[in-house]
KEMI-148446 format. One record per atom (N, C-alpha, C, O): x, y negated, z. Coordinates in steps of 0.2 Angstrom, whole numbers, plus 5000, padded with zeros to 4 digits. Layout:
N
XYZ...
//
This chain:
252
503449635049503249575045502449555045502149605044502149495047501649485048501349445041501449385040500949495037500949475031500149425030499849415024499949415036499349375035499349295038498949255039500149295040500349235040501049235040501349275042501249155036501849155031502149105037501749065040502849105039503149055042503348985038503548985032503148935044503548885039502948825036502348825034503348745038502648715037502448715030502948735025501548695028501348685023501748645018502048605022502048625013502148615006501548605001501048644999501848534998501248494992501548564985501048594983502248574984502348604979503148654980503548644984502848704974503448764974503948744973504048694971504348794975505248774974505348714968505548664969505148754963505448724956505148644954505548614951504648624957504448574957503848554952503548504952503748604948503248594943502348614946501848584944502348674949501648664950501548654959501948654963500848634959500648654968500948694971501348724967500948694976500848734981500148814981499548784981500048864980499648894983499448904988498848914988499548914992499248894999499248825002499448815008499048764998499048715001498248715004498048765003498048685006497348695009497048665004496548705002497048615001496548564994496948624988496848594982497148664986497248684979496648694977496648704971496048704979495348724973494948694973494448704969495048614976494848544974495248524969495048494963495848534970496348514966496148544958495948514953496448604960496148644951495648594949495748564944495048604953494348614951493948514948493448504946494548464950494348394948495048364944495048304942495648404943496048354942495948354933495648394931496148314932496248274922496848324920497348344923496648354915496848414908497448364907497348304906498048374906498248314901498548354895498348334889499048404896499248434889498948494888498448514892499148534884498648594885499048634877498948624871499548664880499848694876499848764873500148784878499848814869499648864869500448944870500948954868500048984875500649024875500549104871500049144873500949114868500749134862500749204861500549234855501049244870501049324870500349324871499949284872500249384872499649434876498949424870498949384865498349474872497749464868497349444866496949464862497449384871496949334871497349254869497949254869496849204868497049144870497049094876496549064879497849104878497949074884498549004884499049004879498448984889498448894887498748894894498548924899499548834892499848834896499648744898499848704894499048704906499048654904499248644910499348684915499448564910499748484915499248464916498948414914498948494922498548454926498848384929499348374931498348314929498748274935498048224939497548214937498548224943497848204949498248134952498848154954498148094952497948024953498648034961499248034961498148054966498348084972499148114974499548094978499148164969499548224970499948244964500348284965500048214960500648214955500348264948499848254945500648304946500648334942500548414943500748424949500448454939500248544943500348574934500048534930500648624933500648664929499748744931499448764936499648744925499148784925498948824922498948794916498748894922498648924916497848924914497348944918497748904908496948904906496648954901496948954895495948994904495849054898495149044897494749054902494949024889494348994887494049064888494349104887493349074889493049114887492949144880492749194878493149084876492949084866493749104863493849124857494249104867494749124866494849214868495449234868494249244869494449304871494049334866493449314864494749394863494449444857493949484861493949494867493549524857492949564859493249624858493649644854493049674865493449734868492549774866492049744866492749864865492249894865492149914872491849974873492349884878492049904883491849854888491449874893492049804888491849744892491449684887491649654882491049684891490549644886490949554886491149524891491049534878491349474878491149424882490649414886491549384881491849324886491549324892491149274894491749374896491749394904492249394907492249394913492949404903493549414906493749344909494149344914493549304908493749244912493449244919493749214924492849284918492349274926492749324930492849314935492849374927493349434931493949404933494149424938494349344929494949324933494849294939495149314944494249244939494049214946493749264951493849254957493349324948493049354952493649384957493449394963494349414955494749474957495249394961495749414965495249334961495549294965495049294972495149324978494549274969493849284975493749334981493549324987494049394979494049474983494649464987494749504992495149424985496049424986495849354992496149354998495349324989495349274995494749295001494649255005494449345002494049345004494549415009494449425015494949445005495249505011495849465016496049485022496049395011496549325015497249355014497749355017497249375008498049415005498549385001499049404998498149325000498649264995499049314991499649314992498849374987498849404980498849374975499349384971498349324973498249324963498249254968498049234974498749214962498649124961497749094962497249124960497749054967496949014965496649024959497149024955496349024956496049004950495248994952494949024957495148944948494248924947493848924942494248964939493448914939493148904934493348844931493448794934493348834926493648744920493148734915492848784912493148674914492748664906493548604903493748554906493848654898494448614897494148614891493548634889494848594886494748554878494448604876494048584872494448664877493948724872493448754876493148814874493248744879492648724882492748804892493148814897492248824890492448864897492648894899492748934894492948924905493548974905493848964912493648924916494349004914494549024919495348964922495648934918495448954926496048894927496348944932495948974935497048954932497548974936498248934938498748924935498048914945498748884948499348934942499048984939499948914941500348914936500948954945500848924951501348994944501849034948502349024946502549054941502848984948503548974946504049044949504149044955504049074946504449174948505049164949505249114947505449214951506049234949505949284945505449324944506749284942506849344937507049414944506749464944507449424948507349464950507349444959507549384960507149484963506949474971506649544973506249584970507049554982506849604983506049594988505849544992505749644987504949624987504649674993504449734991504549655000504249705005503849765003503249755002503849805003503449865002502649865004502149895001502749835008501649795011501449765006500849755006501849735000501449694998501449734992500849734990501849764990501749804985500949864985500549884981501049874990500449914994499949864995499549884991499749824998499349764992499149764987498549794986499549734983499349724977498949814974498349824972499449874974499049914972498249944977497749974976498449914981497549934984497149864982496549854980497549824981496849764977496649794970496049784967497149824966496849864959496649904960496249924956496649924965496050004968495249964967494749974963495449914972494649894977494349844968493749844967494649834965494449774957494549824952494249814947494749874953494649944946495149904940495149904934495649874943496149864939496449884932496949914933496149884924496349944920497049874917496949834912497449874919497949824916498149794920498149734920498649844925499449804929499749844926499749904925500249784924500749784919501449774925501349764931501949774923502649734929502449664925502349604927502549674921502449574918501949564922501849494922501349594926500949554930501049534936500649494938501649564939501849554946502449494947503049494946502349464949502749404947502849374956502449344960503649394957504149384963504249314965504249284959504249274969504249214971504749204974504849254978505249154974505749144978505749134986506149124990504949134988504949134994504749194999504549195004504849264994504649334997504049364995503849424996503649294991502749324991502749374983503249374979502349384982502149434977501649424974501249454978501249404970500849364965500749404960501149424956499749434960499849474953499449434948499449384952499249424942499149394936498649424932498749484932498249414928498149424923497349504924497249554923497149444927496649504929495749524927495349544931495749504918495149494914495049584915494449604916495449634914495249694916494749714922494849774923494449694923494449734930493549734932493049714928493549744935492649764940492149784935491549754934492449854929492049874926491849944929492249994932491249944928490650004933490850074934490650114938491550094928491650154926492250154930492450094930492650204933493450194934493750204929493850254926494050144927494650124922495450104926495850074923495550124933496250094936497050134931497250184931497250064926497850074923498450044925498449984925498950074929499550044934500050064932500150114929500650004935501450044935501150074944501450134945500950054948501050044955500550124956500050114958500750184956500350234957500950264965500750304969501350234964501750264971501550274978501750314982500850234978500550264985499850314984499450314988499850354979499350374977499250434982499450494980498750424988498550494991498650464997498350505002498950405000499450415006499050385008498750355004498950375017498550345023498750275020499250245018497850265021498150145021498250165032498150195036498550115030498850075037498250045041497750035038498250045047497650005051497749955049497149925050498149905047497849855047497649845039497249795037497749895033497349905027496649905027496149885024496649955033495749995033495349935035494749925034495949895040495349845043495249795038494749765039495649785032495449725029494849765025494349745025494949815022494549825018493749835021493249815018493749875028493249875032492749815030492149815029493249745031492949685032492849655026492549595027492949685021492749645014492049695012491549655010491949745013491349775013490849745017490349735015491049715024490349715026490249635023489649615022490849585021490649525019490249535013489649505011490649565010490049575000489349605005488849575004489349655010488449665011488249605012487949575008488349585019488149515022487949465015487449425015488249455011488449405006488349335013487949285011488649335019488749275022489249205018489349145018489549255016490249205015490249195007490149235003490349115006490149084998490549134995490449134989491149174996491549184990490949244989490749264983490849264993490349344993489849304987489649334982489649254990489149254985489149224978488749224974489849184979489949164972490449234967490649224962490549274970490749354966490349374965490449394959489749394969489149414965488749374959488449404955488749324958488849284951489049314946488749314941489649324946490249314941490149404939490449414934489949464941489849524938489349564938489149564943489049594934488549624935488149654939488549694942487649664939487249704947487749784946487949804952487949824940488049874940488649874945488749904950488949824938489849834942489949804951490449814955489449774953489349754960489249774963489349754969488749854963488849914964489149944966489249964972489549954959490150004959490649984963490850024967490849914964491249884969491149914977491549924981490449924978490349914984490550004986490750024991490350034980490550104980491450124980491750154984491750084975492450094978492450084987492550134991492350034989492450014997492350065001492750075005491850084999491450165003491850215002491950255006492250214997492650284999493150275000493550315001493450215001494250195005494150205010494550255013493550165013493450175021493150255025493050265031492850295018492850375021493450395021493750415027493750385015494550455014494750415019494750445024495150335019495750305022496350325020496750335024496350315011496850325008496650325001496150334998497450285001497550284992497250344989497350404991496850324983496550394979497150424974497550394972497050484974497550534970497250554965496850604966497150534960496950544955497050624951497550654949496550654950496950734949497050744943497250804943496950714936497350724932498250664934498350624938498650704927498950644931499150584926499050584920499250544930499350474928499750454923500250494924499850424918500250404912500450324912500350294907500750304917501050244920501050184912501050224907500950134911501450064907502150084908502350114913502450084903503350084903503450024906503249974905503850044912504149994914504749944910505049894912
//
C-alpha cells in the first residue's frame, strides 16, 4: 500500500456530502476566508467546542469544527489558551511529514473571538483500518508528545484513511505520551518511517519551509526544543520507544 499517495481523482467533498474534501488542494484557503454562518455548540469533552457551517460564495457549504482559545478551561500544566495553537501546530508537523493524519485546521477569529478551525471528518462507525497507518498515527503521538489519544480520537473514513483529532495536548517540553496505540512499542520504524522522520528534523532545522516556520510560532522555544529532541532519538534508536514503566492504556 503506497500510503503517500491515495488513488483516485481529486474530489470538491466527502462521501456524505457535508464537509470538504481534505485533500483538496484549496482547503486552507478555503478554512482560512470562507463566512462562519452557524456555529453551534457541541457539548462533550473539556473544553468549548463549536460545531460551524462554513459557506464560500465559490464552493458551497463545509461543516467545521471551531475551538476558541477563551473557551479553553485552565490546565496546571499547559499554559492557558494555547491549546488551540497545539491543534494547528500538531496538523503543521502531519503536513510537513505529507501523512494526511489530522484534518486541516488553521487559525480563525470566529463569533468568540480566536481559536483553532478544523475541517469537520464525516467517519464511519466501524472499518477495517491498514496497520501503516495505525503505526502513523502512534508515531505522530511519539514525534507531538501526544498526552491524549483516546479511540474517540481516531476516526475511520469510508475511504480507508485514518484521521486523528483532537490534539490541544501535545508539544509540552516534559514527556507526557498518554495512548490506546502503545502496540508498536519497541519495534523497528520501517525505512520509509525513518525517512519521513529524518526529513521533518532537517526541515524544523532548516526552518526553509513556511510550515517549519509557522510551527515555530505556535510553541515555545522550550517545547521546540524538546521537539527537536524527540526526533534525535527516533532517528538514533530507529524505533518506537518502550517505555520501562509500564503503560496504563484509556479503556478502550
Amino acid at each position: 500500500m503506497d500510503l503517500h499517495a491515495w488513488a483516485g481523482e481529486p474530489v470538491d467533498f466527502q462521501d456524505g456530502g457535508r464537509a470538504w474534501h481534505p485533500c483538496r488542494p484549496d482547503i486552507v484557503p478555503l478554512l482560512s476566508r470562507s463566512e462562519h454562518d452557524t456555529c453551534i455548540p457541541i457539548y462533550y469533552g473539556s473544553n468549548h467546542t463549536f460545531l460551524v457551517t462554513l459557506r464560500s460564495e465559490a464552493d458551497g457549504e463545509s461543516l467545521a469544527v471551531y475551538k476558541p482559545a477563551r473557551g479553553e478551561y485552565p490546565l496546571h500544566d499547559f499554559p492557558h489558551g494555547t491549546l488551540y495553537r497545539r491543534e494547528i501546530a500538531a496538523w503543521l508537523v502531519d503536513s510537513l511529514l505529507g501523512w494526511s493524519t489530522v484534518p486541516p485546521t488553521v487559525e480563525t477569529n470566529g463569533v468568540y473571538g480566536t481559536g483553532s478551525l478544523q475541517l469537520f471528518i464525516e467517519a464511519v462507525a466501524e472499518a477495517e483500518i491498514d496497520v501503516e497507518l495505525l503505526r502513523r498515527m502512534a508515531l505522530l503521538d511519539v514525534i507531538i508528545n501526544n498526552a491524549d489519544r483516546k479511540v474517540d480520537h481516531c476516526l475511520p473514513a469510508p475511504d480507508g484513511r485514518l484521521w486523528g483529532i483532537d490534539h490541544g495536548l501535545t508539544f509540552h517540553a516534559q514527556g507526557k505520551l498518554r495512548t490506546v496505540l502503545w502496540h508498536f512499542a519497541g519495534t523497528p520504524l520501517t525505512d520509509s518511517e525513518e525517512s519521513d522522520v529524518r526529513q521533518l528534523w532537517t526541515d524544523l532545522r532548516s526552518e526553509q519551509r513556511r510550515e517549519a516556520r509557522q510551527l515555530k510560532r505556535l510553541i515555545s522555544s522550550l517545547e521546540w526544543r524538546a521537539l527537536g529532541l524527540r526526533l534525535e532519538g527516533l532517528t538514533r534508536t530507529g524505533e518506537f520507544p518502550n517505555p520501562r514503566y509500564k503503560p496504563v492504556p484509556y479503556r478502550w
